[in-house]
N, C-alpha and C positions, 0 to 999 in steps of 0.2 A: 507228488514229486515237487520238490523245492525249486522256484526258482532265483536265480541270482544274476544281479547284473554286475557285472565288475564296471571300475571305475572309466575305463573306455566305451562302453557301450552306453554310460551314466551320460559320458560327452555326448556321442551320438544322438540319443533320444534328446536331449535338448537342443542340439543345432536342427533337429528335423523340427521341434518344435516352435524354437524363432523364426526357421526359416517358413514356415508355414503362418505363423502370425504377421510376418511381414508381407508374406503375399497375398493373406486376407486383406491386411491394410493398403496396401499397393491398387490392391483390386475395387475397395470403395472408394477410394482417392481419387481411383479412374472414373468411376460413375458421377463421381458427387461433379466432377472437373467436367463429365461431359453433357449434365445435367446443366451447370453455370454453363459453358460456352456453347449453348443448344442455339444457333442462329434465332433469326426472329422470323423466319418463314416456318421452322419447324414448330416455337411455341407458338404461332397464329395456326399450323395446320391443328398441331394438338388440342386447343381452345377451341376451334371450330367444332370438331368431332363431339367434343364434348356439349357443346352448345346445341347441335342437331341432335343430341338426345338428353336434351334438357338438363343435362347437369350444371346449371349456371354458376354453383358457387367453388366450381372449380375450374371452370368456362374461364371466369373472369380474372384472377388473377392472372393465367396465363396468358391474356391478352394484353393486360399489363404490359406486362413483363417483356413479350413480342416490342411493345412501342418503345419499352426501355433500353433494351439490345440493341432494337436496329442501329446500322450506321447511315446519319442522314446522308450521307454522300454517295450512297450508293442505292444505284435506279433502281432495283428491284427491293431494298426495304421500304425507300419512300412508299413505294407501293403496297407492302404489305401495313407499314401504318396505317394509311389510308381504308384497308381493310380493316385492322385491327381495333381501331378508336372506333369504326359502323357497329361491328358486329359485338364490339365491348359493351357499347353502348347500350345494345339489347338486353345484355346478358348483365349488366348495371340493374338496368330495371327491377330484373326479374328478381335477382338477390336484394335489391332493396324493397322490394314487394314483402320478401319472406321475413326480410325483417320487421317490417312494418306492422306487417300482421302477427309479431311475437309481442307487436309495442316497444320494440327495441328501437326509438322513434330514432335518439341521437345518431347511429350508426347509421341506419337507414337516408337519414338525409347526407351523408357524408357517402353512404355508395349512391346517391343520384345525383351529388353535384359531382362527382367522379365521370360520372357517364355525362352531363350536363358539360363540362370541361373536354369531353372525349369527343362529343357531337352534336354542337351547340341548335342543333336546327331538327335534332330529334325531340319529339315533343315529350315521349312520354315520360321520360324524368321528370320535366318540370310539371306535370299533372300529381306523380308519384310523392315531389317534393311540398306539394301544398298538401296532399293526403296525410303526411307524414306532422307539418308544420299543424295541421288541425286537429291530429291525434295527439298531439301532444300540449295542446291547449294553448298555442300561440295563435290566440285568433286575427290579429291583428294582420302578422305577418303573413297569416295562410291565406287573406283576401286580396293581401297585392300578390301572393303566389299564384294565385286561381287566376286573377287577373292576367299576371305574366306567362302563364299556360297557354291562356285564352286567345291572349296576342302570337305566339308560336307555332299554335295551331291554327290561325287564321292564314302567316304567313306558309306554313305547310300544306294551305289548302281545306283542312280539315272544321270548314263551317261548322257542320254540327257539333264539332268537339268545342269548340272554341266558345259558343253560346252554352254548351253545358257550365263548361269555366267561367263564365261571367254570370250564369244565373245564379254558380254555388258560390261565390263571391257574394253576390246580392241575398241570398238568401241568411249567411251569417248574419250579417247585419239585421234583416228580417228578425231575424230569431232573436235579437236583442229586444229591438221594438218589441217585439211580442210579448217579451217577458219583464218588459216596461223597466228596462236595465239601460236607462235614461242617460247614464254617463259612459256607459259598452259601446250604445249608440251611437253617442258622439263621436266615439273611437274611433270605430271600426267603419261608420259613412265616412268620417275625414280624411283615413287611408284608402277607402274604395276611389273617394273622387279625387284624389290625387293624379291618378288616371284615367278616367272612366266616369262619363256622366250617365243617368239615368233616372228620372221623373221619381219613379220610388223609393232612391236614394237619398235626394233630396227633399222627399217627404219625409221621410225617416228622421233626418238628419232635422228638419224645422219644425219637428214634431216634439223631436226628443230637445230643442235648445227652448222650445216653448215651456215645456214642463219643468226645467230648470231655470224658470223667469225671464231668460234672455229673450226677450218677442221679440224686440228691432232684428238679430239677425236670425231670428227664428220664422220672420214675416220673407227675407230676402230670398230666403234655400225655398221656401213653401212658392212663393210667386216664381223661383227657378222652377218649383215641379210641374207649375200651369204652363209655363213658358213651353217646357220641354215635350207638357203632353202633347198641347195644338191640341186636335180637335176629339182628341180620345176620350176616355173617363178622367174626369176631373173632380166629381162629386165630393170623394174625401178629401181631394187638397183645399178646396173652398170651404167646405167642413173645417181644417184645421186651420185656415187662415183668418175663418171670422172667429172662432174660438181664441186665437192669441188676440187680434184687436180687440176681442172683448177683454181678454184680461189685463191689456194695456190703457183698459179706459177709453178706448176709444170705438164708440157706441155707434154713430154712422157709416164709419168704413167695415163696421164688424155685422150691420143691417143690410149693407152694399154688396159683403160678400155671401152673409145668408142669400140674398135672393139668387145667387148665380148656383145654387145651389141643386142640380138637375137629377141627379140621383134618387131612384126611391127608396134606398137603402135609408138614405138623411134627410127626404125631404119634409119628412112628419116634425121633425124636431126641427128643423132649420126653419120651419114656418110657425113652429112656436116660438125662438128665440125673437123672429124678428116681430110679433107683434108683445111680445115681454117687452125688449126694447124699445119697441115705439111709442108702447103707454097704451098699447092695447088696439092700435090701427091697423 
């Protein structure tokens, strides 16, 4: 059986059908409108939830977002910022961790100074943000990073953390010397000690200005490393300090420092330099 609409019932179906598209529209308008005007108690509770089961890369924006809404003027968002910048801040971390570890290094430093900005006295961003600066082969910058960790975490209390941060600081630098990357060396001691002194830095550093001829202030860092040990092992900085006055020509202060030479790792060779030197005495 045929069916047929004449031309009033043609009206019909299409006012049911505007009318229906506009209350579809009407009705997202509402959500999208009550999605933007969500207080910032409500996106700080949403973020939360989200946060206690670890979904941090959707934690976080919404705590954003929470600190962006709020109205400073009123006692209960202050509050909830205050909230919202702590618990951002974790939840910073964590999504810059997951970038970090895709080697999505750029982004990843741009979500921990985000959290670094959110909660200047949470340490682990700045640990995160030197992870990030040494993945990405900025070594330079990643050893004042470590160091500024190191400093954050002391003031947080967290000793132990803060010595890890100054050892991995020291250890780049190490890892230059080691691989006799003479002018990396340079580098990267002259940025550590910017901040931060430390006997083996200073070895480092008048070890590696020795190998590249400079001995005057290659003798100055080295006699900073004896300075600084005091009464510790000294062996190799005497080691590298009669070795530059030897190659400076200058044969008695280079005899002077063989014999302080206490180490049995050097002392076999440091007792043959100085009777070479002496003409065989």
């Amino acid at each position: 059986m045929a069916f047929f609409i004449n031309q009033n019932n043609l009206r019909t179906v299409r006012s049911i059908a505007y009318l229906t598209t506009v209350c579809l529209l009407l009705g997202l308008t509402g959500i999208l409108q009550a999605q933007e005007e969500a207080s910032a108690a409500t996106l700080y509770n949403q973020g939360l939830e989200l946060l206690k089961a670890k979904n941090y890369e959707e934690a976080f924006p919404l705590m954003e977002k929470a600190i962006e809404v709020a109205d400073p003027e009123a006692e209960a968002d202050v509050e909830v910022v205050k909230l919202a910048k702590r618990n951002g801040a974790i939840a910073a971390y964590y999504v810059g961790n997951g970038q970090r570890k895709d080697d999505d290094f750029e982004n990843a430093l741009i979500t921990y100074d985000k959290g670094i900005a959110m909660s200047s006295g949470f340490y682990a961003n700045y640990i995160g943000r030197a992870q990030a600066l040494e993945g990405k082969g900025e070594t330079t910058e990643a050893i004042k990073a470590y160091i500024a960790a190191g400093d954050i975490c002391e003031k947080a209390k967290k000793a132990d953390k803060a010595e890890q941060m100054y050892a991995k600081a020291e250890n780049l630098v190490a890892l230059a010397w080691g691989d006799k990357k003479w002018a990396n060396t340079q580098e990267y001691a002259l940025a550590f000690l910017e901040s931060r002194e430390t006997p083996e830095v200073h070895f480092y550093l008048g070890y590696a200005l020795k190998e590249q001829g400079n001995t005057e202030k290659g003798l100055e860092h080295l006699d900073k490393a004896i300075e600084l040990a005091g009464s510790g092992d000294t062996g190799k900085y005497y080691m590298a300090k009669a070795e530059t006055h030897e190659l400076a020509g200058q044969k008695e202060a280079a005899v002077e420092a063989y014999r302080k030479v206490s180490d049995a790792k050097y002392t076999e060779r440091a007792q043959y330099k100085i009777k070479e030197l002496s003409g065989g005495k």
